[in-house]
C-alpha positions in Angstrom: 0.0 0.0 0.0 1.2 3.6 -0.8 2.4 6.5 1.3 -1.1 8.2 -0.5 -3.4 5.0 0.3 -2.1 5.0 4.1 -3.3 8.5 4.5 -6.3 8.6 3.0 -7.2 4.8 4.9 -6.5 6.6 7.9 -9.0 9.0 7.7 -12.4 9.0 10.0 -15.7 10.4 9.8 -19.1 8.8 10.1 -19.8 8.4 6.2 -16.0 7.2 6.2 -15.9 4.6 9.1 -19.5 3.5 7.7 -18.1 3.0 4.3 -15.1 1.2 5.8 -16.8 -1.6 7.9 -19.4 -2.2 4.6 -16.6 -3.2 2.2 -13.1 -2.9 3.4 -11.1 -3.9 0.3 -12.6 -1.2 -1.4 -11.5 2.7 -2.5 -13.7 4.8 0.0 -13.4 7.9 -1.7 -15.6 6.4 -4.7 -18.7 6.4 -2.2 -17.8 9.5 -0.5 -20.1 11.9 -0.9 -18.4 16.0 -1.6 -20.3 16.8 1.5 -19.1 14.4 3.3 -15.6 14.8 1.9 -15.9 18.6 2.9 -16.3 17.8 6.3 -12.9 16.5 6.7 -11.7 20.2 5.0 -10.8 23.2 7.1 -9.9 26.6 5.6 -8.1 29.3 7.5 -9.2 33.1 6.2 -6.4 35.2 5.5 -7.6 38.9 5.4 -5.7 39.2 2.0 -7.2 37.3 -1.1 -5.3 34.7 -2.6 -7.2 35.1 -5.3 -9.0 38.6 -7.1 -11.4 38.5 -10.1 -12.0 41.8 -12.1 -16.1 40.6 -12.5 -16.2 43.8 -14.8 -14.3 42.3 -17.2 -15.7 38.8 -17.0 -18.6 40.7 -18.8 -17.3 39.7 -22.1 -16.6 36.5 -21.6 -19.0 33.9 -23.5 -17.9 30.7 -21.6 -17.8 31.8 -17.8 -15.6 28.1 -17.7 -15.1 29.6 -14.1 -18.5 28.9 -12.9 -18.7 25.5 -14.2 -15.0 24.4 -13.5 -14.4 25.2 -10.0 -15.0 22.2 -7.7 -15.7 24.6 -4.9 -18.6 26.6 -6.9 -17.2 29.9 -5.6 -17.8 31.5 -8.9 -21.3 33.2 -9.3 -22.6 35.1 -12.2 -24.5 38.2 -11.8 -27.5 39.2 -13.7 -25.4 41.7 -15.4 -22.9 39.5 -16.9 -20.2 39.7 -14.0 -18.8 36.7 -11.9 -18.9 37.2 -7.7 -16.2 35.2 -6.4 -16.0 34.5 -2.9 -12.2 33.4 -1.8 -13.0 32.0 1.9 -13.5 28.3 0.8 -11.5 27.9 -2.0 -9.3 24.6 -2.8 -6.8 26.5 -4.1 -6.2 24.4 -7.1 -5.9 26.7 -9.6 -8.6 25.5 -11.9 -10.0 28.9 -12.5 -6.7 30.5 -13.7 -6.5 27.6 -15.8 -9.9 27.8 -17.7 -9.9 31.6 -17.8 -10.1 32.9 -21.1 -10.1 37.0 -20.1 -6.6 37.8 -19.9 -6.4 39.8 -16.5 -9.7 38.6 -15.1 -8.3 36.5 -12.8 -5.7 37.0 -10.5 -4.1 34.0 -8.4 -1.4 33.6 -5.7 -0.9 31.7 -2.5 -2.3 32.1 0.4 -0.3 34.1 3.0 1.4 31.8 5.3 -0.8 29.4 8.0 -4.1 30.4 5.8 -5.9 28.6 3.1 -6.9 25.4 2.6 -6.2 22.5 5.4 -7.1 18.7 4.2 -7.8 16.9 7.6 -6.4 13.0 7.8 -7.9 12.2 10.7 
């Protein structure tokens, strides 16, 4: 078994441990729900935004591949033709930056030390 498979055997929630005793041979992340997977998530709140969208110039854009694309749904379009983006839970995966086709519209970085995203083991 792998460094990866230890850690993620070794994790514990209800839906986990219930999935666990059902059919231990198997992946438990297949059956996990994202809910459920969220509860084992904690995000620390920098006061500085890792990550900034311009939502003026997402007006032009005829994809919005953020809104779809992030795994987080932090990206919201408004009835105007903006995005709202909300920083406080996101996975920081970079997906967005990725998909974003507005050069400028979306600006990423890290979080400042201790903050962001925090994936629980245990």
């Amino acid at each position: 078994m792998s460094e990866a498979d230890r850690q993620i055997h070794s994790l514990s929630s209800p839906a986990v441990d219930d999935l666990r005793a059902a059919a231990p041979s198997r992946p438990i992340w297949a059956d996990v729900s994202f809910e459920d997977r969220m509860g084992l998530v904690e995000f620390r709140v920098g006061t500085r935004a890792h990550i900034t969208v311009d939502g003026d110039s997402c007006r032009g854009c005829t994809t919005k591949a953020c809104v779809t694309a992030c795994p987080a749904n932090l990206f919201v379009p408004t009835s105007d033709g903006g995005i709202v983006f909300n920083y406080e839970q996101c996975f920081e995966c970079g997906t967005c930056y990725m998909v974003c086709n507005t050069e400028g519209a979306i600006h990423w970085t890290y979080p400042d030390g201790g903050n962001g995203v925090v994936f629980h083991r245990s």
